[in-house]
KEKENU-361646 format. One record per atom (N, C-alpha, C): x, y, z; atom name; residue number from 1; residue in one letter. Coordinates in steps of 0.1 Angstrom, whole numbers, plus 2048, in hexadecimal, padded with zeros to 3 digits. Atoms other than C-alpha are relative to their C-alpha. Layout:
BEGIN
+-----+-----+-----+------+------+------+
:  xx :  yy :  zz : name : resi : resn :
+-----+-----+-----+------+------+------+
:   X :   Y :   Z :   CA :  NUM :    A :
...
+-----+-----+-----+------+------+------+
***
This chain:
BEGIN
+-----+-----+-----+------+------+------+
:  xx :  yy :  zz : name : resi : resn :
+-----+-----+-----+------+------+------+
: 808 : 7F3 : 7FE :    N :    1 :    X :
: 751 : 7A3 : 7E3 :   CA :    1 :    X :
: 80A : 80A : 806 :    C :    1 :    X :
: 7F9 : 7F2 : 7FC :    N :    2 :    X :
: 766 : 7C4 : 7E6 :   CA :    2 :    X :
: 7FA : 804 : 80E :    C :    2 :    X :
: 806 : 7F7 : 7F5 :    N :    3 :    X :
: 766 : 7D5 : 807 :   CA :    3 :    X :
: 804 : 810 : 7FB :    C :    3 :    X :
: 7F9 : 7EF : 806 :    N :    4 :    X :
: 765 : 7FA : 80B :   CA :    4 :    X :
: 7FA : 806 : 80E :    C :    4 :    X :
: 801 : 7F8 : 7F2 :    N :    5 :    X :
: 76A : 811 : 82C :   CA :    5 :    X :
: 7FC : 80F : 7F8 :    C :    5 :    X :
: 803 : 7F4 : 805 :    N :    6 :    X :
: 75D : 833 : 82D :   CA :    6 :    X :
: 802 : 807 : 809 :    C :    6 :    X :
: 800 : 7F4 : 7F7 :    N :    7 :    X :
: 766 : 850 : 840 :   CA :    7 :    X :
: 801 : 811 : 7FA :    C :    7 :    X :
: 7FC : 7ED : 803 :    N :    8 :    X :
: 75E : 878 : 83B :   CA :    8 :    X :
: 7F9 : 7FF : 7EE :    C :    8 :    X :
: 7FE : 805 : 80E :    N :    9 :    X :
: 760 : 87A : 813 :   CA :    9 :    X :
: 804 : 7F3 : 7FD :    C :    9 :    X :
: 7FA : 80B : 802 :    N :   10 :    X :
: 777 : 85D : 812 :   CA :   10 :    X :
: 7FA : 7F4 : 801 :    C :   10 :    X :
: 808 : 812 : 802 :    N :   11 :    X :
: 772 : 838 : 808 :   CA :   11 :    X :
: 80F : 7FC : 7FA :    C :   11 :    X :
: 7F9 : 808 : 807 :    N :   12 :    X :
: 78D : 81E : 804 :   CA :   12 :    X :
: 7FA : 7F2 : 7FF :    C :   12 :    X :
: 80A : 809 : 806 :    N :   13 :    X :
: 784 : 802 : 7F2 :   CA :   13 :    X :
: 80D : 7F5 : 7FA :    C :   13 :    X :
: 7F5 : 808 : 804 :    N :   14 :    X :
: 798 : 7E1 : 7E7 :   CA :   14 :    X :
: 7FB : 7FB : 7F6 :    C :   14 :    X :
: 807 : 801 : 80F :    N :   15 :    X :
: 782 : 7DD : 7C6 :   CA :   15 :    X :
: 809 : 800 : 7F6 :    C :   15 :    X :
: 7F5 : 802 : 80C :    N :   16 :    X :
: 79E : 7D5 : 7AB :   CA :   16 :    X :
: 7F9 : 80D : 7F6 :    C :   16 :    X :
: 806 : 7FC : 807 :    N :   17 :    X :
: 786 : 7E5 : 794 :   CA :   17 :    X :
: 802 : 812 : 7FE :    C :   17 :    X :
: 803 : 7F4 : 7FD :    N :   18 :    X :
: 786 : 808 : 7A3 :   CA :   18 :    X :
: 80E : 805 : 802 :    C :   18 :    X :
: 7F1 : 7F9 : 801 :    N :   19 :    X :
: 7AB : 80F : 79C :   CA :   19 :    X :
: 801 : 80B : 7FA :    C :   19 :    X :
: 7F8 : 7F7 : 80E :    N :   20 :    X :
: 7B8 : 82A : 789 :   CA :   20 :    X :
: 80C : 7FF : 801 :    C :   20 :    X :
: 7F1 : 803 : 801 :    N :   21 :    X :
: 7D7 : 81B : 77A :   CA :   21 :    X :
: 807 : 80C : 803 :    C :   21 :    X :
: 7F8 : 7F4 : 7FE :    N :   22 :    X :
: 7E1 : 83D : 76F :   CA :   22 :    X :
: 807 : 807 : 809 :    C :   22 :    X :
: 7FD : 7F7 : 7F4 :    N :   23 :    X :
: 7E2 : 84F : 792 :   CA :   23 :    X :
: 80A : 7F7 : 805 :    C :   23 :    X :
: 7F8 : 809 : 7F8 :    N :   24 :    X :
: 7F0 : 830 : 7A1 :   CA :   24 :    X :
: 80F : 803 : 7F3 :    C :   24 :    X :
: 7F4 : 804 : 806 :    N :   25 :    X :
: 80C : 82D : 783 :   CA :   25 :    X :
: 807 : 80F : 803 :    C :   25 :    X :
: 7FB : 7EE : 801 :    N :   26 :    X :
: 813 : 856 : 783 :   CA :   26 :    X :
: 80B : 800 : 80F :    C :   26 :    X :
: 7F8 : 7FE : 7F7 :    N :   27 :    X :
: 81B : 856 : 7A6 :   CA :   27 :    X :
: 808 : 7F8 : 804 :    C :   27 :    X :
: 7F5 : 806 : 800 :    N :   28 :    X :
: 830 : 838 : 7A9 :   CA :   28 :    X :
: 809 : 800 : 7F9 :    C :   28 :    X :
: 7F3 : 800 : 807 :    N :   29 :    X :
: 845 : 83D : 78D :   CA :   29 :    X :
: 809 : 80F : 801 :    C :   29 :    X :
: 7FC : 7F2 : 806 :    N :   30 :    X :
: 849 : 863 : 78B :   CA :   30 :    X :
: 803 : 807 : 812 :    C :   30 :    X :
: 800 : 7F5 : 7F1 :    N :   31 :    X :
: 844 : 86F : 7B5 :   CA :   31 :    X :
: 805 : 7F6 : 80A :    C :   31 :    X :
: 7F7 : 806 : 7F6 :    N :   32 :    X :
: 853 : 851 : 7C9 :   CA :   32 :    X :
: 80C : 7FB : 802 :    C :   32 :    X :
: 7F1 : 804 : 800 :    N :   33 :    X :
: 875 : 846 : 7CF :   CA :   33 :    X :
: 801 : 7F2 : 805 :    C :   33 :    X :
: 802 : 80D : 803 :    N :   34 :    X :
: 86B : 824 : 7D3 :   CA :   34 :    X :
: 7FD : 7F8 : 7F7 :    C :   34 :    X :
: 807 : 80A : 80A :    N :   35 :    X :
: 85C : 81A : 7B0 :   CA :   35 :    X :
: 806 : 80C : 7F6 :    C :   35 :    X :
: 7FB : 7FA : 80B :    N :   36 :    X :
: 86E : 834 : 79D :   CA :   36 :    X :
: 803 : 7FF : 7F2 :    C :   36 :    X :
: 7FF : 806 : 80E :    N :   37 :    X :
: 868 : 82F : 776 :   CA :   37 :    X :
: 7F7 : 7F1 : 800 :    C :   37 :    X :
: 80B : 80C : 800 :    N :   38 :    X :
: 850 : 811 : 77E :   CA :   38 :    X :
: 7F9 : 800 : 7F7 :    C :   38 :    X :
: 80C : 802 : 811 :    N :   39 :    X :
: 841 : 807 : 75A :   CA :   39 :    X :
: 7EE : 800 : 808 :    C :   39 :    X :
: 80A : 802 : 7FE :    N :   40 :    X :
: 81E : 809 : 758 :   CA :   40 :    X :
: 7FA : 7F0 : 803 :    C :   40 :    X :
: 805 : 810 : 7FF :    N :   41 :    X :
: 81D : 7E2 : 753 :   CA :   41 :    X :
: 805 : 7FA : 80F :    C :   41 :    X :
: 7F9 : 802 : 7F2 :    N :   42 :    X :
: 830 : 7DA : 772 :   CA :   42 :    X :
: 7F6 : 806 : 80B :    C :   42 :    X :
: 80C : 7FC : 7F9 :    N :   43 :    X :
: 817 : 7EF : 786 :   CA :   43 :    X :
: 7F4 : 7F9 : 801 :    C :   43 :    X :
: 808 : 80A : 804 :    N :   44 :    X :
: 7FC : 7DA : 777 :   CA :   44 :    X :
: 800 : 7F1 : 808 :    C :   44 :    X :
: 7FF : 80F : 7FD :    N :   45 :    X :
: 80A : 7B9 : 77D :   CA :   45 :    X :
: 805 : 801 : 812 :    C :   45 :    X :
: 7FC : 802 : 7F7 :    N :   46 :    X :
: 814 : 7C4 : 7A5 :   CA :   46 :    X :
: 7F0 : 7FF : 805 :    C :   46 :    X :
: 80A : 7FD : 7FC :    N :   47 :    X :
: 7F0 : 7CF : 7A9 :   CA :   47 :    X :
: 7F8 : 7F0 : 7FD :    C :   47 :    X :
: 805 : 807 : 7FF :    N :   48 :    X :
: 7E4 : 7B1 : 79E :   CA :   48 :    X :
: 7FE : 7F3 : 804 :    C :   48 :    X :
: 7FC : 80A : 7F7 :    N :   49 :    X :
: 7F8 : 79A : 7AF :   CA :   49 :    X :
: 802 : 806 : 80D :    C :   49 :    X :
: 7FF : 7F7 : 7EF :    N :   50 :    X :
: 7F0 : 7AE : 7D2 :   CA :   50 :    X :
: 7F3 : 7FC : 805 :    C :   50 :    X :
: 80D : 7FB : 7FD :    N :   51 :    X :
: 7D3 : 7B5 : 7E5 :   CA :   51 :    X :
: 803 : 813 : 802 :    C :   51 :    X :
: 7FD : 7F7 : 7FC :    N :   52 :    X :
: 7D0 : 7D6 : 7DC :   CA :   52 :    X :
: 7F0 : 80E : 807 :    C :   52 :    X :
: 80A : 7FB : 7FB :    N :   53 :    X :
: 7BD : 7F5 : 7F1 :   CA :   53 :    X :
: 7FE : 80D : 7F8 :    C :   53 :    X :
: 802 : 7F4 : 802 :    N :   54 :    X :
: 7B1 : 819 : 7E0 :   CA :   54 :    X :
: 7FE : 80B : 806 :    C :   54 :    X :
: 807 : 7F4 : 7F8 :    N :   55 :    X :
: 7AB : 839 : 7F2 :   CA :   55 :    X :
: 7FC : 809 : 7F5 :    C :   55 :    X :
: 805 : 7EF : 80E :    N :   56 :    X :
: 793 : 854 : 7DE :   CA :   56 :    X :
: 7F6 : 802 : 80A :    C :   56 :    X :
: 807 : 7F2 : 7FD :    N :   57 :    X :
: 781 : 874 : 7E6 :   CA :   57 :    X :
: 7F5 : 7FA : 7F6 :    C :   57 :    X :
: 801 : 7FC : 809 :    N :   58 :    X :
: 768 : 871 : 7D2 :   CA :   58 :    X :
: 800 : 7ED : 7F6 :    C :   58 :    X :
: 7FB : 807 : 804 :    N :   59 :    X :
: 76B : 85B : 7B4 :   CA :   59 :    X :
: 80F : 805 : 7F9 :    C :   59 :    X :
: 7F5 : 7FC : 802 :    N :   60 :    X :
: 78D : 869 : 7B3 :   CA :   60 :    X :
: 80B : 7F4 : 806 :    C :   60 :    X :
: 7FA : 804 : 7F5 :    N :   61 :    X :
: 7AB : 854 : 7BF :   CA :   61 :    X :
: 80B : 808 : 803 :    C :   61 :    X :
: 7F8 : 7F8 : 7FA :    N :   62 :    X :
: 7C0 : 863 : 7D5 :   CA :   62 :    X :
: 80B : 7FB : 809 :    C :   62 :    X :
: 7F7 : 807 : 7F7 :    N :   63 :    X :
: 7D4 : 847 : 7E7 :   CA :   63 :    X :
: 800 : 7F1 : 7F9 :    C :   63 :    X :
: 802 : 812 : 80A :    N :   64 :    X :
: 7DB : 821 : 7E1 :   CA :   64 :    X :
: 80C : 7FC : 80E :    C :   64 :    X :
: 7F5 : 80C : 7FA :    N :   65 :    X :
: 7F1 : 807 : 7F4 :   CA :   65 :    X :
: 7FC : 7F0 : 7FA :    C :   65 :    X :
: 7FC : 80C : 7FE :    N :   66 :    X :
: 7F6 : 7E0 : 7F3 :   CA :   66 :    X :
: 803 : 7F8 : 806 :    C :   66 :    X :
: 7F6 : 805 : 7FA :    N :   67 :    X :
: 7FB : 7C5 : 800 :   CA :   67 :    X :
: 802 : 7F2 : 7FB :    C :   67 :    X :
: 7F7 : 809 : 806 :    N :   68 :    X :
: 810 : 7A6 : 7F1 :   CA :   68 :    X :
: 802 : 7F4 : 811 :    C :   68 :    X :
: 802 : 80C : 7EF :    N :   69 :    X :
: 805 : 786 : 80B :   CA :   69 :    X :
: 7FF : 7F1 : 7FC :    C :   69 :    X :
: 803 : 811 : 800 :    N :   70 :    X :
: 802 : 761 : 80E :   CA :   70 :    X :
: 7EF : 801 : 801 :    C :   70 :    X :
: 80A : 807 : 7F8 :    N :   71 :    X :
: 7E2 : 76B : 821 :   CA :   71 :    X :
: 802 : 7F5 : 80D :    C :   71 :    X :
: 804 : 807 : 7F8 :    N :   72 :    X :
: 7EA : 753 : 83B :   CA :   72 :    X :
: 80C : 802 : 80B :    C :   72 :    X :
: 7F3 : 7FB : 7F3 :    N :   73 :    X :
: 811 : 763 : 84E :   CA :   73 :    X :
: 806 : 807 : 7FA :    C :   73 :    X :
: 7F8 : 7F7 : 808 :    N :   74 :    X :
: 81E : 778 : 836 :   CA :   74 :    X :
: 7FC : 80D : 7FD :    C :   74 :    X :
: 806 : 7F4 : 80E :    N :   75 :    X :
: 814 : 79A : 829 :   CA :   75 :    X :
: 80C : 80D : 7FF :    C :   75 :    X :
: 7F9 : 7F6 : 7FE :    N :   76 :    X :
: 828 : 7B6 : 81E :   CA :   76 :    X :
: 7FC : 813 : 7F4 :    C :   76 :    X :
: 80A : 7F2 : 7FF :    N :   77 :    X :
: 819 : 7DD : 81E :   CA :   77 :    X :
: 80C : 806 : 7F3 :    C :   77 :    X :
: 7F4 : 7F3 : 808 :    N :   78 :    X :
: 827 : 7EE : 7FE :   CA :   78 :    X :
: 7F9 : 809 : 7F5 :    C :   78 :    X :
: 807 : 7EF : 80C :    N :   79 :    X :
: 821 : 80E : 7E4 :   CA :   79 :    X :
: 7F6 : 809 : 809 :    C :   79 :    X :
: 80D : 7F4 : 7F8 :    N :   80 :    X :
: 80D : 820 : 7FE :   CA :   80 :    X :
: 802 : 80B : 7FC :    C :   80 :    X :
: 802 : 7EC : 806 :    N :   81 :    X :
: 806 : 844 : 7F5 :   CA :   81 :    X :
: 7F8 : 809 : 802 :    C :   81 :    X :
: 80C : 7F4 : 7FF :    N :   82 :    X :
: 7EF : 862 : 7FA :   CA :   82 :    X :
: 80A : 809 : 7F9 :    C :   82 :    X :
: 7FC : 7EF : 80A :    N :   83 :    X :
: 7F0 : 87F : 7DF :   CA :   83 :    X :
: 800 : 80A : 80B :    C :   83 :    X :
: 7F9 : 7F2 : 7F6 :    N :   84 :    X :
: 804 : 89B : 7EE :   CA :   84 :    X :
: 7F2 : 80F : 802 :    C :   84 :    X :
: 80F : 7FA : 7F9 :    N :   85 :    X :
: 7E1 : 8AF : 7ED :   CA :   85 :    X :
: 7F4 : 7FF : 80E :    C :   85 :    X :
: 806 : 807 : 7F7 :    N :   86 :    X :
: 7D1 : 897 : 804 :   CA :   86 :    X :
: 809 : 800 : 810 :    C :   86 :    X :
: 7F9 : 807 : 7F9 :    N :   87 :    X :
: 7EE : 890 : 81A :   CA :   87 :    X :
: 7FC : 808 : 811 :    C :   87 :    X :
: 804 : 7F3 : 7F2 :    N :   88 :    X :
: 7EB : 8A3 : 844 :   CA :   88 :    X :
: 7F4 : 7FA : 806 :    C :   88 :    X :
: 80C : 7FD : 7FC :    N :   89 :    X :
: 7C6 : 895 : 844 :   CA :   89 :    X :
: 7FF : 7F0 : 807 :    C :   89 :    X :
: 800 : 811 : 7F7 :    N :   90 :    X :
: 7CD : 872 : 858 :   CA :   90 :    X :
: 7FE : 7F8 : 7F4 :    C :   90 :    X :
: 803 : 80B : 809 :    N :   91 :    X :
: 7C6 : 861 : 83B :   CA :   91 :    X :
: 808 : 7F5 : 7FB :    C :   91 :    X :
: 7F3 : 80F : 800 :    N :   92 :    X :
: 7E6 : 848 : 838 :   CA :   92 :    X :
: 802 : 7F8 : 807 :    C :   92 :    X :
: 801 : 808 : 7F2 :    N :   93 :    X :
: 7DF : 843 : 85A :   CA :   93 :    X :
: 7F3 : 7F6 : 7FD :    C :   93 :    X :
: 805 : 808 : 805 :    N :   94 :    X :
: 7BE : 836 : 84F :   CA :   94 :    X :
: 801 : 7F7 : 7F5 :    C :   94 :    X :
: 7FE : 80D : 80E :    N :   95 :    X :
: 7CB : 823 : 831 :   CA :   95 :    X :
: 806 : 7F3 : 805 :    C :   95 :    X :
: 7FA : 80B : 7FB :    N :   96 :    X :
: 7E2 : 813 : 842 :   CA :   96 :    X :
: 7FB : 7F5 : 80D :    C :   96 :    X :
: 80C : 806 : 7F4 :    N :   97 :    X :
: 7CD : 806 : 862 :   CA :   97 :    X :
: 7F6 : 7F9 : 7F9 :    C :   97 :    X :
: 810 : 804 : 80A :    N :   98 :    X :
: 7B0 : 7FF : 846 :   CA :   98 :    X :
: 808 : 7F1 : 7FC :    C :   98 :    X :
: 7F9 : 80B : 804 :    N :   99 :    X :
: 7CC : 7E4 : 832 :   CA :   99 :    X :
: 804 : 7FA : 813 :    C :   99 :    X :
: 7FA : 80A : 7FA :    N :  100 :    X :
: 7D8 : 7D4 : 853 :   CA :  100 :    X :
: 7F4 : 7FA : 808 :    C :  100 :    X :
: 80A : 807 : 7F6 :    N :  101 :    X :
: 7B7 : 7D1 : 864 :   CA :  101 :    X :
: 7F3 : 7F7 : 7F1 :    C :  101 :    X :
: 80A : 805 : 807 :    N :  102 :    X :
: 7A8 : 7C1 : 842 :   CA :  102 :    X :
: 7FB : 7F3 : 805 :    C :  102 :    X :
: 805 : 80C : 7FB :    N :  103 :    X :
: 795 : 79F : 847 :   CA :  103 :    X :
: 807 : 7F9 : 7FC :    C :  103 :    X :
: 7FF : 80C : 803 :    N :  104 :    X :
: 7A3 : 78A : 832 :   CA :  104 :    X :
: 811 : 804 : 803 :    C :  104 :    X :
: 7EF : 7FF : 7FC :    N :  105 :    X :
: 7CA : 796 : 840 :   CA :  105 :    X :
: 804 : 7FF : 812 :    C :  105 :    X :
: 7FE : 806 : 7EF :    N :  106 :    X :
: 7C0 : 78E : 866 :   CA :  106 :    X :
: 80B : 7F5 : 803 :    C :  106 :    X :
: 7FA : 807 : 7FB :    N :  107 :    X :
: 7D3 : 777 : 877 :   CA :  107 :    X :
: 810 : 7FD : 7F9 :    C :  107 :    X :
: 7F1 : 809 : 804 :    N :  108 :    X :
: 7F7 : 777 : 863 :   CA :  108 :    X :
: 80A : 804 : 80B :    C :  108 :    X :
: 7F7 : 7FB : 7F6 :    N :  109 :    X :
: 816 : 775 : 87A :   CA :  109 :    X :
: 80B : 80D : 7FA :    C :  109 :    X :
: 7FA : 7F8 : 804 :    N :  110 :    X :
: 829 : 790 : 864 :   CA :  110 :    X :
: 7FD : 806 : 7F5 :    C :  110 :    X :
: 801 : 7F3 : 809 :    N :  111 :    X :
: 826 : 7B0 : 853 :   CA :  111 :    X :
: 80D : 805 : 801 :    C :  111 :    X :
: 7F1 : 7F7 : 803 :    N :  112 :    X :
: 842 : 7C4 : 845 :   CA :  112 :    X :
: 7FD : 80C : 7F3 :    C :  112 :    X :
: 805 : 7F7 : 80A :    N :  113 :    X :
: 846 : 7E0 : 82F :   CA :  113 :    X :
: 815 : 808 : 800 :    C :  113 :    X :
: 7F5 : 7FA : 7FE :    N :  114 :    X :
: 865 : 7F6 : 825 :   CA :  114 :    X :
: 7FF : 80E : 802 :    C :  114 :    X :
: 800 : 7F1 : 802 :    N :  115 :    X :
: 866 : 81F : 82A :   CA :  115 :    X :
: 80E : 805 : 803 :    C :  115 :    X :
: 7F5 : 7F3 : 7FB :    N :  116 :    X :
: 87E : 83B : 82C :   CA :  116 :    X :
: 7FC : 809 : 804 :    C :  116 :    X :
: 802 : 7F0 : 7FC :    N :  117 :    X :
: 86E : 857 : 837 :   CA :  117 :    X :
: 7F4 : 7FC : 805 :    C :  117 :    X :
: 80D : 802 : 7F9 :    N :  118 :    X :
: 84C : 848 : 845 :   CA :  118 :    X :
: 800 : 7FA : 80F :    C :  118 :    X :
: 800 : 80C : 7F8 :    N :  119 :    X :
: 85B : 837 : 864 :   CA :  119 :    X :
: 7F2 : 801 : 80B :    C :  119 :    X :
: 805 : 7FD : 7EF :    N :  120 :    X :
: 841 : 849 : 880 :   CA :  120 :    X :
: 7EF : 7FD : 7F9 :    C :  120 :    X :
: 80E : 800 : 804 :    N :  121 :    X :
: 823 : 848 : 866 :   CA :  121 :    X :
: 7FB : 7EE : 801 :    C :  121 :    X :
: 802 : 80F : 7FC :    N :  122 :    X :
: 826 : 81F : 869 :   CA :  122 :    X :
: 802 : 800 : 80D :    C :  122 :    X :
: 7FE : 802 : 7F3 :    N :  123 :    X :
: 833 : 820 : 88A :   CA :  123 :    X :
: 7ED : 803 : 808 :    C :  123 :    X :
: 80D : 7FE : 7F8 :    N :  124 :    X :
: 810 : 82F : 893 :   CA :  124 :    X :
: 7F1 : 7F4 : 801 :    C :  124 :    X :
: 806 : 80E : 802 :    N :  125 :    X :
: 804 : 80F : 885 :   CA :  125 :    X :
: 803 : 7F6 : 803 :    C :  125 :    X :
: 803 : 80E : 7FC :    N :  126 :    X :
: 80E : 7F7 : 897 :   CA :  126 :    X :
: 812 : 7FC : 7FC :    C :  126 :    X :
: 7F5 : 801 : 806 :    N :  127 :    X :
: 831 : 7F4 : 87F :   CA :  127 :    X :
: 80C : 800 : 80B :    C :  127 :    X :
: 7F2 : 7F6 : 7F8 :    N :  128 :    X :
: 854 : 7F6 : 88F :   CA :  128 :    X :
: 809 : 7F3 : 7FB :    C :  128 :    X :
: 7F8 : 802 : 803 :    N :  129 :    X :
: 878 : 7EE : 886 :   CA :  129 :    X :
: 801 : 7F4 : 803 :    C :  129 :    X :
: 7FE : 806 : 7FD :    N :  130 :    X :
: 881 : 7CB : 887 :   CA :  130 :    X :
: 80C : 7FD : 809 :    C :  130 :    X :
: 7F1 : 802 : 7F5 :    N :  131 :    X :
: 897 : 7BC : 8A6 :   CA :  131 :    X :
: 80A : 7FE : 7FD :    C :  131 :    X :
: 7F4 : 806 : 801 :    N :  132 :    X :
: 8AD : 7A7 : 894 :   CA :  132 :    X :
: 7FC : 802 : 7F1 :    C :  132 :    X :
: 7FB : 7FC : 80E :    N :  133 :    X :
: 8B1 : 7B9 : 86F :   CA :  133 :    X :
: 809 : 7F7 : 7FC :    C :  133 :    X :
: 7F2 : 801 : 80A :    N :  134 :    X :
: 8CE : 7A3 : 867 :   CA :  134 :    X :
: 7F6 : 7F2 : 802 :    C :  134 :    X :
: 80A : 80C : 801 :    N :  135 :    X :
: 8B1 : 787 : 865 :   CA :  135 :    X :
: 7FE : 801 : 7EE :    C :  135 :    X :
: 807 : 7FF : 813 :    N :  136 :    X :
: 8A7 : 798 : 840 :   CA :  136 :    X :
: 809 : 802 : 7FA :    C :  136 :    X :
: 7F6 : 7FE : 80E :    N :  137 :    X :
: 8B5 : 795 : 824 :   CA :  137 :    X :
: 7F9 : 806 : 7F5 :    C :  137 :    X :
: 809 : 7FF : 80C :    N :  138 :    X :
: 8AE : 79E : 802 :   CA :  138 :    X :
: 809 : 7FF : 7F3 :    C :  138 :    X :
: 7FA : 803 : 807 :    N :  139 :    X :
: 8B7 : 799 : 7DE :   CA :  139 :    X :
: 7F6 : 80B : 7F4 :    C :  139 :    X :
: 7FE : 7F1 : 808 :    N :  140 :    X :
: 8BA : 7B5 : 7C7 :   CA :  140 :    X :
: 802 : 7FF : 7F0 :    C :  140 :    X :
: 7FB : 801 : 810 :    N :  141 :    X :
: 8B8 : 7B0 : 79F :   CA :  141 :    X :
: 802 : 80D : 7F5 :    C :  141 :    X :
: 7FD : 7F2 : 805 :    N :  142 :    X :
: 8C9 : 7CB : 78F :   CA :  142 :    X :
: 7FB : 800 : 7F1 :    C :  142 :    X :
: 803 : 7FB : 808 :    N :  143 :    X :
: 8BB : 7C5 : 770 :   CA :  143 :    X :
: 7F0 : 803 : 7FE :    C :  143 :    X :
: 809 : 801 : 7FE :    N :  144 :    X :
: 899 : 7C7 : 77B :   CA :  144 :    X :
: 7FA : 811 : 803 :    C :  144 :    X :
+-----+-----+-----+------+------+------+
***
């Protein structure tokens, strides 16, 4: 059973159904510097190996995030967004607070996420730098 919060106009909702690939593909491939050139199919197949959340006005959407988990100690917060029309109105602040306080993502010992330019908008959630960075690693496939 989909949930779905509501505040003001706004309603996010974790209803697979109620995506709009389009919006979601547009602005990850074309306006972030995280997913830059991200195929349509690729977008597809992240979404639906995620749990993912929507934000819309409306039946409009106007936001989206993810999150990529075990469910049971793992999860990791990624593609977050609000269209640069929306952006000012707290509303990433509730997206993001909405995904970490979901039900079925209670109790894991670690969340993570990557940003460059978001650090104070996670920080306000709870987020912050890890102690011992030279803990992570990562593996990078350049033809990917």
């Amino acid at each position: 059973m989909p949930n779905e919060w509501k505040r003001d106009a706004y309603v996010i909702s974790d209803e697979r159904g109620r995506l709009d690939i389009t919006v979601i593909h547009r602005f990850l491939s074309t306006e972030s510097y995280w997913a830059s050139g991200r195929s349509v199919e690729t977008v597809q197949r992240t979404i639906a190996n995620s749990l993912p959340f929507g934000l819309y006005r409306g039946s409009e959407q106007i936001g989206f995030a993810r999150v990529v988990t075990d469910y049971a100690t793992f999860a990791w917060l990624a593609d977050v967004f609000v269209l640069k029309e929306f952006r000012r109105l707290g509303l990433a602040k509730w997206l993001i607070d909405t995904v970490v306080s979901h039900p079925e993502l209670q109790g894991l010992r670690r969340w993570v996420l990557g940003t460059r330019d978001a650090h104070n908008l996670y920080r306000w959630s709870g987020f912050a730098e890890p102690k011992t960075p030279e803990f992570w690693m990562e593996r990078l496939d350049p033809t990917a």
